[in-house]
C-alpha positions, 0 to 999 in steps of 0.5 A: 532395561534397569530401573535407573533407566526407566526412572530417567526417561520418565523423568524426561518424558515429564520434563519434555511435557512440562517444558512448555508450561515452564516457559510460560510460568517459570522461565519467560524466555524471550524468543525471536518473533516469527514473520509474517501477519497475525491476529492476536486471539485472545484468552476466552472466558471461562463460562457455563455459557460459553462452555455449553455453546462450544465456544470456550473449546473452540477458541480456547484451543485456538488460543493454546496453539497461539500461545503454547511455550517455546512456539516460536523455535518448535516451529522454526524447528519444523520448518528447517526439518521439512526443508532440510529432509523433504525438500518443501517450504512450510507455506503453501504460496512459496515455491521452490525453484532450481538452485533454491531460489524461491518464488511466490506462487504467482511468479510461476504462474504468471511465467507459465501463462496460468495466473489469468486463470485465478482471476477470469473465466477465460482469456477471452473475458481477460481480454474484453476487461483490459481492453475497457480499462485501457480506454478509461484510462487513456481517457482519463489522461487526455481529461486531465491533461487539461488540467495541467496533471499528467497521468502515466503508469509504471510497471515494476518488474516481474521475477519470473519473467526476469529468472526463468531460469530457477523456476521449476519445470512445468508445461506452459500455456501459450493459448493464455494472455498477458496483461503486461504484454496486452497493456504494452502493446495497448498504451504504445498505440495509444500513446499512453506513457508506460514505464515498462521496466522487465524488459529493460532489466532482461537488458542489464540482467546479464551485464550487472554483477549482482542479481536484480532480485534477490534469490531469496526475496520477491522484491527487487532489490538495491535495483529499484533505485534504477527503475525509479530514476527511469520513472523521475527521468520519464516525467522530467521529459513529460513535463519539459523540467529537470528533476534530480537523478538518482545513481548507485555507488560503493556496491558491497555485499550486505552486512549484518546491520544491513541484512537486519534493516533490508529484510524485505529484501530476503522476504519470501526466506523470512516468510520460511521461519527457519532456524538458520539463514540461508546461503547464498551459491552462485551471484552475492547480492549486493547492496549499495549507497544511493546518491541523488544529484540535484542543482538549483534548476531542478524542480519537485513535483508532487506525485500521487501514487497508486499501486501496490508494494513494490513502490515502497522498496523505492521509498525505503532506498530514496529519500522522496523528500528530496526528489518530490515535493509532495508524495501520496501512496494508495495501496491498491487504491485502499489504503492512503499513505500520507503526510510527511514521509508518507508517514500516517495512514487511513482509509482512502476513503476518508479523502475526497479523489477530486482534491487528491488528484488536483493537489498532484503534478502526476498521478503514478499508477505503479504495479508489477507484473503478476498484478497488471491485471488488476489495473487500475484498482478502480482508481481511474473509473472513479476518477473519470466519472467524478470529473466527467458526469454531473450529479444530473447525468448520474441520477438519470443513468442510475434510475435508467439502468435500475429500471431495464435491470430490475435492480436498485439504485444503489445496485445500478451505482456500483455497476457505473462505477466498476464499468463508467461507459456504462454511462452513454457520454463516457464510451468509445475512444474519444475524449469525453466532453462532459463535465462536472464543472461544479464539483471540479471548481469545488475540489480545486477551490478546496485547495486554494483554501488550505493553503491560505494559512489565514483562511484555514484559522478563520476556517478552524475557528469556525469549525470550533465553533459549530464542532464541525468536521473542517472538510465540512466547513471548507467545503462551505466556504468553496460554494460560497466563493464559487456562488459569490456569498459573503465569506467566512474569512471575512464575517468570522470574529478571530478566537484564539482559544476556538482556534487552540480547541480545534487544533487540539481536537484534530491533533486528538483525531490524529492520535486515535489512528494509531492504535499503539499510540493509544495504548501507551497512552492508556498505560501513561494514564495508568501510570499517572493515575489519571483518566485515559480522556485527560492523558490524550489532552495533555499528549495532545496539548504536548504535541501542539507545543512542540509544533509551535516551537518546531515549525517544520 
């Protein structure tokens, strides 16, 4: 080898070496996100404390391989090269079927009969939990229906159990249990309303010129649309009202501006982080233009979601504004999804279940297949008891089981609530006759309090007044009403300058959940030179005006 070519592959070599910190200091390309959800770490500090603790080497080589220059196509590079030549995925959770098709994880299991398994000991103890939910949550139904809520569930369908076909080969186990076939068979001899969409789309599967799911995506697809207009036709019949119905036009095959938009369609391929797309043999998928048929005679009811995320392909295709007239999302039952659009976002925690579930015509819990299982995300065990046991049974039942199990108070509340027919009064098939009347009355006052716009501003004025939380003074306001107390509404002294602090203070409340509003808004003070504090009175004190001018 000659000098020359020695020189130019050092001179490589180097150059290869060196091409990261380039791209960090010199070149600044900017390259295509990779998918999926990660936590920034940031850059450590540079101590003798953090040095001599380990710290500083733990994370700060956390943070290189987080930020090393040209990351994103070395590792799209890599992953191709695995696919490609090794015929694997990058991801532990991603199988790859016949044909390609891709499959999470627990699409095969739950096919084959093994997904149970990650949850329960045995199916025996699968099948003693799904057997108390079924019967809390029937009832739960029969409970409110007298009160003029219906209360069904919905199951998406699954893509396993839809493409069998494509899944990879693997011996089945026939000894296990089922929680979309057990809750089948449970609700049908209960008379539960239960939308159970899987084996309806096996029906259509083979008649339908596109695939149900996309071959690359754990979704389904444009096919939703068919499963929601069931879910509007179902309720149509429970509560003898027409609603509108939803129906698919001008199928065509994606294109480049709706690949970009419809990428949760391609979700499990996304997860991948190629370099190229993948292509498609045998059936294209296909998208289409949904069209809602609606007249004057239909009405809108307002629908309270729990489930996971197979709701939101729906919301994405369906314009729920002009089916519902109010729509609400828990997440599993965590997180709560609401406002217009379903829009804004916090903890379901922050919300009293009493006054969500009596703002509502019908409660929905929405789920697929592999996550049956996890019905009813605790929705319906809280729900029976806040309505059903008073504060007295609760405290008597809690020191009870305290007592024989030499376990706290709070420890015995948790055991209620994961398992209310703990509690005497709430076992067997029948429906309870207990009541919390009070907390009931309570909730449903609550309600009739907002949406008196004059009491909700003598209400406001009060809560500027004592810079209370105004749930906190509402619900004030309901006692006084159910105990026959002189009311706010008619002893409070109207201010207008009270009422315009309060608004401004919860418009500033509302601002805070957004964590990228606030830091735009930090950089806006910067701009500005001015203090944080003052630019989120002046966003704030903004947006006031705006809904002022633009009443919704």
């Amino acid at each position: 080898m000659n000098k020359i070519t020695k020189y130019c592959l050092i001179v490589l070599t180097v150059i290869v070496l060196l091409l990261p910190l380039m791209q960090d200091y010199v070149f600044k390309f900017k390259f295509k996100s990779l998918y999926g959800v990660f936590f920034k770490t940031e850059k450590p500090q540079l101590t003798f404390k953090t040095v001599a603790s380990g710290h500083y080497q733990t994370n700060i080589e956390k943070y290189i391989s987080e930020n090393y220059g040209f990351r994103e196509p070395t590792i799209r590079l890599y992953n191709q090269y695995l696919w490609d030549f090794y015929k694997k995925t990058p991801v532990n959770y991603v199988v790859r079927g016949k044909e390609n098709w891709l499959y999470f994880i627990q699409n095969v299991n739950e096919y084959y009969g093994t997904e149970i398994y990650r949850w329960y000991d045995s199916s025996e103890e699968a099948r003693k939990t799904f057997e108390r939910r079924a019967r809390i949550m029937n009832k739960l139904r029969l409970v409110l229906k007298d009160y003029g809520v219906e209360f069904l569930a919905f199951e998406a369908p699954e893509k396993g159990l839809l493409y069998p076909e494509f899944l990879p080969d693997r011996e089945r186990d026939t000894t296990t249990i089922s929680a979309t076939g057990f809750y089948t068979e449970k609700f049908a001899e209960y008379g539960f309303p239960f939308i159970g969409m899987t084996d309806y789309y096996k029906q259509i599967k083979e008649s339908a010129d596109y695939p149900l799911f996309t071959k690359y995506g754990f979704h389904w697809n444009i096919s939703c649309v068919y499963g929601a207009d069931t879910l509007f036709r179902t309720m149509e019949n429970l509560s003898g009202k027409n609603m509108p119905h939803l129906r698919l036009e001008n199928f065509h095959p994606y294109s480049d501006e709706e690949y970009e938009k419809q990428k949760i369609d391609f979700d499990i391929e996304q997860t991948l982080n190629l370099t190229r797309r993948m292509k498609y043999e045998g059936q294209t998928p296909l998208f289409a233009d949904v069209i809602i048929d609606t007249d004057s005679s239909c009405v809108k009811p307002k629908v309270f979601f729990i489930g996971d995320s197979f709701l939101w392909r729906i919301h994405d295709l369906v314009d729920f504004k002009q089916v519902l007239g109010d729509s609400r999302f828990w997440y599993y039952n965590s997180t709560a999804y609401y406002g217009d659009n379903i829009a804004k976002m916090r903890s379901a925690s922050d919300f009293d279940q009493l006054r969500e579930i009596f703002k509502s015509d019908f409660i929905v819990l929405f789920s697929h297949g592999s996550q049956i299982h996890k019905f009813s995300y605790g929705f319906a065990e809280n729900a029976l008891l806040k309505i059903c046991v008073p504060d007295s049974i609760m405290s008597r039942e809690m020191q009870r089981i305290s007592d024989s199990a030499k376990i706290s108070l709070s420890e015995a509340k948790e055991l209620i609530i994961s398992n209310p027919e703990l509690i005497p009064e709430l076992r067997g098939e029948a429906v309870p006759t207990i009541r919390n009347t009070r907390a009931v009355t309570i909730a449903q006052t609550m309600n009739r309090i907002e949406n008196d716009a004059e009491w909700m501003k003598a209400l406001k004025v009060q809560a500027g007044k004592d810079s209370a939380l105004i749930d906190t003074v509402m619900k004030h306001e309901a006692i006084n009403v159910i105990d026959e107390k002189p009311l706010i509404l008619n002893t409070i002294a109207m201010s207008d300058s009270l009422l315009y602090q309060y608004e401004i203070n919860a418009i500033i409340e509302s601002m805070k959940l957004n964590s990228q509003l606030m830091e735009d808004i930090r950089q806006k003070a910067k701009h500005n030179h001015i203090s944080f504090e003052e630019q989120l009175v002046k966003d704030a004190e903004w947006v006031w005006n705006y809904q002022k001018n633009n009443p919704q």
